[in-house]
C-alpha positions, 0 to 999 in steps of 0.5 A, a space after each residue: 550444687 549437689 543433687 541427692 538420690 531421688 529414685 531407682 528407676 527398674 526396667 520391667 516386663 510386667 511393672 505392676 507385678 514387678 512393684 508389687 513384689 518389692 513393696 511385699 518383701 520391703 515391707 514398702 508400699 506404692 506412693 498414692 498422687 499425694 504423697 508422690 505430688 509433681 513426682 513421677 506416676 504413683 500406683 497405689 498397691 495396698 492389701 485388697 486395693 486395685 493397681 493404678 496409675 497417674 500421667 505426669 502433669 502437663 509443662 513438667 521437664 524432666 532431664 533425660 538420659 541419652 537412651 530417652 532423649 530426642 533426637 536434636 542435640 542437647 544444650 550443652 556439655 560440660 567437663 567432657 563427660 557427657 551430652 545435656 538433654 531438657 525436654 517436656 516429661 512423656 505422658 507415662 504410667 510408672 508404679 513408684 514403691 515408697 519406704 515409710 519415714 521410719 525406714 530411713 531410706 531416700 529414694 524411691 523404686 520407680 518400675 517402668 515398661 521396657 520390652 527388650 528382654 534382660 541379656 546379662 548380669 546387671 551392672 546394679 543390684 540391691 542388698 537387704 539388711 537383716 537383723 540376725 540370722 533368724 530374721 535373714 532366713 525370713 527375709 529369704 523365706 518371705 521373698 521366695 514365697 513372692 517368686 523370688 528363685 536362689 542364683 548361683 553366680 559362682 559366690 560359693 560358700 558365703 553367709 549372705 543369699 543370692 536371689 533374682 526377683 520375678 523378673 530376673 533381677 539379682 538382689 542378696 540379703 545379706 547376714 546381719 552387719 554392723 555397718 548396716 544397723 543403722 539401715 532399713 530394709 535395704 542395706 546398700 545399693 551395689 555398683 560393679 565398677 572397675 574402679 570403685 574409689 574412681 567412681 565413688 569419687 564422682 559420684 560423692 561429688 555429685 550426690 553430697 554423699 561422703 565417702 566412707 571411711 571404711 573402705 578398701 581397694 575392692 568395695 569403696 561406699 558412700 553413705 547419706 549425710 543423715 547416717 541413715 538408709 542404705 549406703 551406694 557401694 561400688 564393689 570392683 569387677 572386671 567385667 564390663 559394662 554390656 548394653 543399657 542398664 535395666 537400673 538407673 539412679 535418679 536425682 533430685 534438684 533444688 527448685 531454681 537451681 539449674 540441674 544439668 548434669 552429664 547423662 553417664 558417669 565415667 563408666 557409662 552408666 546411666 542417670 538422670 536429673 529431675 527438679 524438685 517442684 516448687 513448694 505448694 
């Protein structure tokens, strides 16, 4: 069974403000209940409308990692790689920003609440397509005149930009790419791992998304059997991983099927599984 990205779930000081950001620099919007039916909860941010949000329904599970689990032991464990946790999903309010269809994207942005303060450099980012370098310079423009401030992590003289968003979060919009043209606005989600062809193998397996075959010792990238959206790259780095991290994959299970999954991938990082609900 393989279970393919569903959402990219953020930790946010402020979600609301946090999910607006991303929707204007995406070009994206908030999922409305009905687009986002027996998902998690969905926040309609448009031009002149007001931020809300829906409770999940009542009875619906949702697998939970570790850091989210109840307190008694989970049902199972498989492969040695991790603890299996079901329960009753909370009654939580989560802004979820949607790419249209014609962005080619699989996964959401999911926005929850998390008061503990960012303490270190992320462990996954985001990188932004852009077409040609008039429309890079755009792209960093628009997100700057969002809030977004330029970072400096060392990279030096590069082509691509570095930014954090409002809340601190590392992002890059990347130079124009031909490996990205058939992506929309997001380029690739990035892993820093120590060792990327280790990782992406597991989580290739996983997902069902194939390993590229342009790859090498230090970036190894999966891309959607579709061909279209961004790659999951795992990028080498010889940091480790620091506490819980604020970006977390979320994937999706095909109704029936029994969607135990470990809860941390062999270098701890965090997901979860949920199930697809059954068809209306």
């Amino acid at each position: 069974m393989t279970t393919p990205p569903s959402a990219l779930t953020v930790d946010a000081a402020q979600p609301q403000e946090l999910a607006r950001f991303w929707a204007g620099l995406l070009g994206w919007h908030l999922a409305t209940p009905a687009e986002f039916a027996g998902g998690p909860d969905a926040a309609a941010v448009r031009p002149g409308r007001s931020v809300g949000g829906l409770a999940y329904a009542a009875g619906e599970e949702r697998l939970l990692g570790l850091d989210e689990a109840p307190a008694s032991p989970g049902a199972a464990v498989g492969a040695g790689l991790g603890r299996f946790t079901r329960q009753e999903a909370p009654s939580v309010a989560a802004p979820v920003v949607r790419p249209p269809a014609e962005d080619g994207c699989e996964f959401d942005l999911v926005f929850v609440a998390e008061a503990e303060p960012k303490g270190h450099k992320n462990r996954l980012h985001l990188d932004l397509a852009s077409r040609t370098p008039e429309h890079q310079r755009e792209v960093v423009e628009c997100a700057s005149a969002l809030g977004a401030r330029h970072l400096n992590l060392g990279q030096g003289d590069v082509p691509w930009v570095v930014l954090a968003d409002p809340q601190d979060n590392e992002f890059c919009v990347l130079e124009p790419r031909p490996e990205y043209a058939g992506a929309g606005a997001l380029a690739a989600l990035v892993v820093d791992t120590n060792e990327p062809a280790r990782l992406a193998g597991f989580w290739s397996v996983l997902t069902g998304w194939p390993v590229s075959t342009d790859q090498n010792p230090q970036t190894v990238g999966l891309r959607s059997p579709s061909g279209r959206g961004p790659a999951i790259e795992f990028v080498r780095s010889t940091n480790a991983k620091q506490g819980r991290n604020r970006l977390r994959l979320e994937l999706a299970a095909d109704p029936g099927a029994d969607p135990l999954s470990p809860t941390q991938d062999p270098e701890g990082n965090e997901f979860c599984v949920r199930t697809r609900p059954e068809p209306a």
